[in-house]
C-alpha positions as CSV (number, residue, x, y, z in Angstrom):
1,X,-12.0,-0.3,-16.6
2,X,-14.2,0.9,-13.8
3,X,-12.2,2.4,-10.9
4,X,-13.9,-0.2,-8.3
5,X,-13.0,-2.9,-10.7
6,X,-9.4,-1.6,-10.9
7,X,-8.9,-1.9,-7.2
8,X,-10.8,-5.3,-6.9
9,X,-7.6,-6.7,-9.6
10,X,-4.8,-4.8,-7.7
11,X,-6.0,-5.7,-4.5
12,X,-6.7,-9.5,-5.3
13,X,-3.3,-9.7,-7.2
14,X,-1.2,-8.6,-4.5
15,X,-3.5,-10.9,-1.8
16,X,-2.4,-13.7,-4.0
17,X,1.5,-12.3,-3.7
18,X,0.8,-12.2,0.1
19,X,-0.2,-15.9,0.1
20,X,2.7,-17.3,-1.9
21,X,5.5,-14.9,-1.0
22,X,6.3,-16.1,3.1
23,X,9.8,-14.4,2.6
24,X,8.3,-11.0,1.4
25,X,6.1,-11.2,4.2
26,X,8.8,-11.8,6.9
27,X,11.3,-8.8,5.1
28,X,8.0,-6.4,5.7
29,X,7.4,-7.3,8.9
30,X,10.8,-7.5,10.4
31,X,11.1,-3.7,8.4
32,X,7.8,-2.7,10.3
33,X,9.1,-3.8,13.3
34,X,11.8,-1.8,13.3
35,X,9.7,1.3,12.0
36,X,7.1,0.3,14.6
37,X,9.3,-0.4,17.9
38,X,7.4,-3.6,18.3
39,X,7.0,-6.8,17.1
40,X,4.9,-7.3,13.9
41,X,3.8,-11.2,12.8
42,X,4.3,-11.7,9.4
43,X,0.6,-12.8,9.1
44,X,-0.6,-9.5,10.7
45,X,-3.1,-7.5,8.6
46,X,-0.9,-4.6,8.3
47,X,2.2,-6.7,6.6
48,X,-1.1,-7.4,3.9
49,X,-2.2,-4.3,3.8
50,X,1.4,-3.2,2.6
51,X,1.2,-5.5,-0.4
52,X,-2.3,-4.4,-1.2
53,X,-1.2,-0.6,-1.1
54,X,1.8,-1.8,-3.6
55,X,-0.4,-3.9,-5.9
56,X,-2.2,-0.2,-6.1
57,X,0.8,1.4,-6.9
58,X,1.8,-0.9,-9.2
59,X,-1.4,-1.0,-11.2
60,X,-1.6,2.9,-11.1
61,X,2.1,3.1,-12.5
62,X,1.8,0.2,-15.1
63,X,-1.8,1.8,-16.2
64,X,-0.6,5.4,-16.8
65,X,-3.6,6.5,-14.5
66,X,-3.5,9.2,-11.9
67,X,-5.4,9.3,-8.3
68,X,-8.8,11.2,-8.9
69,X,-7.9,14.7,-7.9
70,X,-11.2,14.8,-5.0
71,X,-9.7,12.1,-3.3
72,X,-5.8,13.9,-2.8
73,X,-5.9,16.3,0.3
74,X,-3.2,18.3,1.9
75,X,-2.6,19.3,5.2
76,X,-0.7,21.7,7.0
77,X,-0.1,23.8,4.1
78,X,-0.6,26.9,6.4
79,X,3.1,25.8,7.8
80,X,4.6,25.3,4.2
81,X,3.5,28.7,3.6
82,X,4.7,30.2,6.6
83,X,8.3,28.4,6.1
């Protein structure tokens, strides 16, 4: 399956997770709240975007597929070296 395609599934499965899962959505929030220092509504794009980066994960792990080596950067590995 076509990487786009891929995405399109994860991302659609976990929007449908975010729809029927209102106690999921209120654990992320309150835990983004606390990470954030403010409050964060449980309908906020951010508590969905959570769920769509784990429906990524998720596919990525069940699938046995690995993120496309261009697309991983690192930064600050001047510091690493000098540690």
């Amino acid at each position: 399956m076509e990487l786009k395609a891929r995405e399109i599934l994860a991302v659609g499965a976990a929007d449908m997770a975010w729809w029927f899962n209102r106690r999921r959505r209120r654990v992320i929030a309150d835990n983004l709240s606390v990470a954030l220092g403010r409050a964060v509504d449980p309908k906020e794009e951010l508590v969905r975007e959570v769920f769509r980066n784990f429906g990524r994960y998720l596919y990525e792990f069940l699938m046995g597929t690995t993120p496309d080596k261009a697309s991983v950067t690192f930064e600050g590995s001047a510091k690493l070296r000098d540690a």
